[in-house]
C-alpha positions as CSV (number, residue, x, y, z in Angstrom):
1,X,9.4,1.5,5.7
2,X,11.2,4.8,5.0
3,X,10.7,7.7,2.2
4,X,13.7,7.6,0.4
5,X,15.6,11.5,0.2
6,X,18.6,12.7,-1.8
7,X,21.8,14.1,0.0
8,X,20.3,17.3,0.6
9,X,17.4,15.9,2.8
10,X,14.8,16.3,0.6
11,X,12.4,13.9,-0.6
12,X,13.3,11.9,-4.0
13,X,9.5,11.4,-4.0
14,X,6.9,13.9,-2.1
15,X,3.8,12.6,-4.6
16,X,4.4,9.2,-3.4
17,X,3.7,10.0,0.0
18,X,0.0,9.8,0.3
19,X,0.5,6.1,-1.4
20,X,3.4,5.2,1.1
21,X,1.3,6.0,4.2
22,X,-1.7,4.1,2.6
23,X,0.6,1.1,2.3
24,X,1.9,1.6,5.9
25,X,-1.4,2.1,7.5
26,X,-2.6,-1.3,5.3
27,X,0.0,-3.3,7.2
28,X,-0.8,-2.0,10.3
29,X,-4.7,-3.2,10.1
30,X,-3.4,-6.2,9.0
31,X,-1.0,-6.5,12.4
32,X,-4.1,-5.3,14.5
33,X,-5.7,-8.6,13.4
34,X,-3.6,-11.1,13.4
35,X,-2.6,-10.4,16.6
36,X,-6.2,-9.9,17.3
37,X,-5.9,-6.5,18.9
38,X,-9.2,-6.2,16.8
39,X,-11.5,-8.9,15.9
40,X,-12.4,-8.0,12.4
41,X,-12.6,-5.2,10.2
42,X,-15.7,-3.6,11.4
43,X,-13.9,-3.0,14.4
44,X,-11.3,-1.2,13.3
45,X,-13.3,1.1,11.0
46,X,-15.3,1.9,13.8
47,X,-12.6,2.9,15.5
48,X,-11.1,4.7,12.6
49,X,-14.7,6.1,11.2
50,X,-14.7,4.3,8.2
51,X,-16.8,1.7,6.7
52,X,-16.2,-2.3,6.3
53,X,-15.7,-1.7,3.1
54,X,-13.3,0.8,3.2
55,X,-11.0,-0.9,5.5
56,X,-11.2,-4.3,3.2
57,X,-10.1,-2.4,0.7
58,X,-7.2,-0.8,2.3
59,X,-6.4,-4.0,3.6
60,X,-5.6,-5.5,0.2
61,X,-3.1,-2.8,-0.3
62,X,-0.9,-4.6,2.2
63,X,-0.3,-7.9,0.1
64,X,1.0,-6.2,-2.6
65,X,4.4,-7.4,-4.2
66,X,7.4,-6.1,-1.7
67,X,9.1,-5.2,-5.4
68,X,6.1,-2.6,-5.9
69,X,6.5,-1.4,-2.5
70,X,9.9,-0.5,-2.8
71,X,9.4,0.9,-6.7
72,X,7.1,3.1,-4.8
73,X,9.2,4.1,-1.8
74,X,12.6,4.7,-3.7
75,X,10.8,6.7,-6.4
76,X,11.4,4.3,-9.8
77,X,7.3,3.7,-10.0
78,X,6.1,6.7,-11.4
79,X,2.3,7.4,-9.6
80,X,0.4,8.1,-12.1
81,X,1.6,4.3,-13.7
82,X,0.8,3.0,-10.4
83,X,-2.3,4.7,-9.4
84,X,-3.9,4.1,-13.3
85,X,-3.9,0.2,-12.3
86,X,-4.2,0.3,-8.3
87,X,-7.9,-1.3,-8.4
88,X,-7.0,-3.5,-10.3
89,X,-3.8,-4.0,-9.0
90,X,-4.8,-5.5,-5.6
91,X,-6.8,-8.2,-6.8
92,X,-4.0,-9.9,-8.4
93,X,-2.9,-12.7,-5.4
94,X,0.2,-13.5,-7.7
95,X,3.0,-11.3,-7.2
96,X,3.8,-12.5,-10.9
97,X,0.4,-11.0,-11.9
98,X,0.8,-7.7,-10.4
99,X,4.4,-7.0,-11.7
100,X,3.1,-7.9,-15.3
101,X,0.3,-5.2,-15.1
102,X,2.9,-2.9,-13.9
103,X,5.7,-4.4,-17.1
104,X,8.2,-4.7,-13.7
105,X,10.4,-7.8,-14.5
């Protein structure tokens, strides 16, 4: 994943940020189990200090549509749209779903 910047080097997107690291750091949990560098979720939040909870619902934020993701990245998804219906956002399993809440075709 990469933070997209214009030709001066600086970023097309700075507010995104926070969102794209969320996103990144999602994955990552996600790799950590599957490979089953941790055994569940409660590990990692102990090892990060956070709760269950908190980590579950980080987690979802990795399955969200790759077309989202990228919206984000490259700057086309303004935040505020995005952040309005994040909640809401990763509960949709369809990526279908989630780009119709967003009106992304």
């Amino acid at each position: 994943m990469f933070i997209a910047k214009d030709e001066d080097g600086n970023l097309v997107n700075p507010e995104n940020v926070p969102i794209i690291v969320r996103l990144a750091r999602a994955r990552k949990m996600i790799e950590m189990l599957s490979s089953g560098t941790y055994r569940n979720k409660q590990e990692i939040g102990d090892m990060l200090g956070m709760s269950q909870a908190q980590v579950s619902r980080l987690c979802r934020s990795a399955f969200l549509s790759p077309v989202i993701v990228e919206k984000l990245v490259d700057g086309t998804l303004p935040l505020p749209r995005f952040t309005a219906v994040a909640d809401k956002l990763i509960t949709l399993p369809l990526w279908a779903e989630q780009h119709a809440l967003l009106g992304i075709e």
